[in-house]
C-alpha positions in Angstrom: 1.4 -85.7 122.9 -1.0 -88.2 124.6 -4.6 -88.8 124.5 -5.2 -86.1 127.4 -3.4 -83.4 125.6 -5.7 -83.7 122.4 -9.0 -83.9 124.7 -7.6 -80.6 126.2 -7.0 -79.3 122.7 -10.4 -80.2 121.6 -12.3 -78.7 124.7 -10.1 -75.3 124.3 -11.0 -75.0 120.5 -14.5 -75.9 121.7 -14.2 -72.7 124.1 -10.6 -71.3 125.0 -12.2 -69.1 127.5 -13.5 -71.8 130.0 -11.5 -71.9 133.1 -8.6 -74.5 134.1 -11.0 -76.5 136.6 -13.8 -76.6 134.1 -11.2 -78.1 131.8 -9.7 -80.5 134.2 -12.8 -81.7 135.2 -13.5 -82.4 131.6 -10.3 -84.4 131.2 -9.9 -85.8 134.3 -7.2 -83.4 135.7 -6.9 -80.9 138.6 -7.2 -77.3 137.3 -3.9 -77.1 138.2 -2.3 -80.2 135.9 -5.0 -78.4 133.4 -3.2 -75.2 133.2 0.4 -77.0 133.4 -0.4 -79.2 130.1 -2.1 -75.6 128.4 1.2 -74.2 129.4 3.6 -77.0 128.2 1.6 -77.2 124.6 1.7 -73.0 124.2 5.5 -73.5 125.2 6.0 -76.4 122.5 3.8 -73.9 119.4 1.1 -76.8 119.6 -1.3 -73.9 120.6 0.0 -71.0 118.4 -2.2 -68.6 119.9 -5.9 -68.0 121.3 -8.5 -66.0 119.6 -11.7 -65.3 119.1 -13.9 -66.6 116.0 -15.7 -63.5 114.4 -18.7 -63.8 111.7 -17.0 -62.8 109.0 -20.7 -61.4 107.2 -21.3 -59.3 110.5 -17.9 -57.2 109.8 -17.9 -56.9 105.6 -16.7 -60.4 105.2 -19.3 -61.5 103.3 -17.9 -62.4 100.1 -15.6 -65.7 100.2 -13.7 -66.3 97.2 -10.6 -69.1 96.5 -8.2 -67.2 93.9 -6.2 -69.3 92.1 -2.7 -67.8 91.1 -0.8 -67.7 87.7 2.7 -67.1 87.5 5.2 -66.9 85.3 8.3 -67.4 87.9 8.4 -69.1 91.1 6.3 -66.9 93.5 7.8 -68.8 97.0 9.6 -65.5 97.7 6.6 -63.1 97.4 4.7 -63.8 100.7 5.2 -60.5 101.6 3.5 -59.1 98.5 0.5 -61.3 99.3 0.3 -60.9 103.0 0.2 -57.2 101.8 -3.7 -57.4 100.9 -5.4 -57.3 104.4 -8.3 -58.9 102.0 -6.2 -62.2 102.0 -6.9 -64.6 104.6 -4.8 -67.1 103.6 -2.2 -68.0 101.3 -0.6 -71.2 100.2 2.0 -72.7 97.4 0.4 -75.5 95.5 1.3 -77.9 93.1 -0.6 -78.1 89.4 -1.7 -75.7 87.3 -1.7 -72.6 89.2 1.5 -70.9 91.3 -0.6 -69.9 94.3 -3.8 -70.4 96.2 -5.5 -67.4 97.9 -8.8 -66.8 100.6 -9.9 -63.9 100.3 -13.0 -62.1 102.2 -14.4 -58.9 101.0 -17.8 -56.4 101.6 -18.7 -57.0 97.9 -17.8 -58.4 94.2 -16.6 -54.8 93.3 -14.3 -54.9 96.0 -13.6 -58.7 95.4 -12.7 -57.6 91.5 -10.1 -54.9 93.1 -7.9 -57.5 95.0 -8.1 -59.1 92.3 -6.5 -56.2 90.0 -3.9 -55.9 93.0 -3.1 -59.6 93.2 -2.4 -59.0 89.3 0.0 -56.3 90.2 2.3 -58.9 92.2 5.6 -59.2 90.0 5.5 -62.7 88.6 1.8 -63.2 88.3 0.1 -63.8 85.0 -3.4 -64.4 85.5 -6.4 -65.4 88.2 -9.2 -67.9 88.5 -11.6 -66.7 91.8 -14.1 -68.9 92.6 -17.1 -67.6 94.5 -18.6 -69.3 97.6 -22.3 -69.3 97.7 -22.7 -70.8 100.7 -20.2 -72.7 103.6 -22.2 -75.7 104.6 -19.2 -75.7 107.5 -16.0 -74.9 108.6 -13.6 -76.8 111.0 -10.4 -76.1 113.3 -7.8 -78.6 112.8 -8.3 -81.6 114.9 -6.2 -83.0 117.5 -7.0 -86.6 117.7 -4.2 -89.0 116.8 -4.7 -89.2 112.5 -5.3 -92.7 111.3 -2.7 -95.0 110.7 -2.6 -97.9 108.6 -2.8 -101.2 109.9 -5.2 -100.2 112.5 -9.0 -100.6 112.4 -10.5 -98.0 115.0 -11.7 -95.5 112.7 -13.6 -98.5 110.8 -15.2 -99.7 113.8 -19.2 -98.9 114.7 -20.5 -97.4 117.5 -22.2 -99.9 119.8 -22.1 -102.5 117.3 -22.1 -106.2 118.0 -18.3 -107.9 118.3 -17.7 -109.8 115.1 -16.7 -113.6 115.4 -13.7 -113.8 112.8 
């Protein structure tokens, strides 16, 4: 993947519904070598799939809460039973104290206190910790630019600043 691909990936997370030529010209590609890249990275799973981003207050998302999982047996074969609770966003094995970390978006704490009492009903688990959010200061896709890598000093670099005599 080179550095045109993540631009493209950043303008379609920015808006996946803007047309090939709009994201060519933002690239510096025909429409057509646009929509031939879009196609090679859906065809490789570097774009898993294109939706739309829904408030999650405006449909009885309102309450987010972080679930930490107890178990008392390894709970990497119970996906299913978690993916079970349309109330769970997400769902991930972690390492430390707890088996299992959950996101979970409900209407209200009442209903928030019954996944709970569901999660509890998974064989294997033996206890939850949900944290409530208050407020999301933000939330942000996954970023295609290259990651940092050792050795290298671009992400240390200023903006417009004066070269350095070394």
């Amino acid at each position: 993947m080179d550095h045109i691909d993540r631009a493209l990936l950043v303008q379609l997370q920015q808006d996946a519904t803007q047309p090939y030529a709009a994201l060519g010209q933002a690239v510096g590609l025909s429409a057509g070598a646009a929509h031939e890249r879009v196609r090679k990275l859906r065809e490789r799973g570097v774009i898993r799939r294109t939706a739309a981003e829904v408030d999650p207050a405006a449909v009885g998302g309102g309450v987010l809460a972080y679930v930490m999982v107890d178990s008392t047996t390894w709970m990497g074969d119970s996906a299913k039973d978690f993916a079970a609770l349309p109330e769970i966003l997400e769902a991930h094995i972690i390492a430390g104290s707890a088996s299992v970390l959950v996101k979970v978006r409900t209407t209200t704490t009442e209903q928030l206190q019954d996944v709970l009492r569901r999660i509890y009903a998974i064989d294997g688990v033996s206890g939850t910790q949900a944290t409530v959010a208050l407020e999301t200061f933000f939330e942000r896709p996954v970023s295609p630019q290259a990651p940092h890598r050792e050795g290298t000093h671009a992400c240390h670099e200023r903006p417009n600043a004066a070269p350095r005599d070394t």
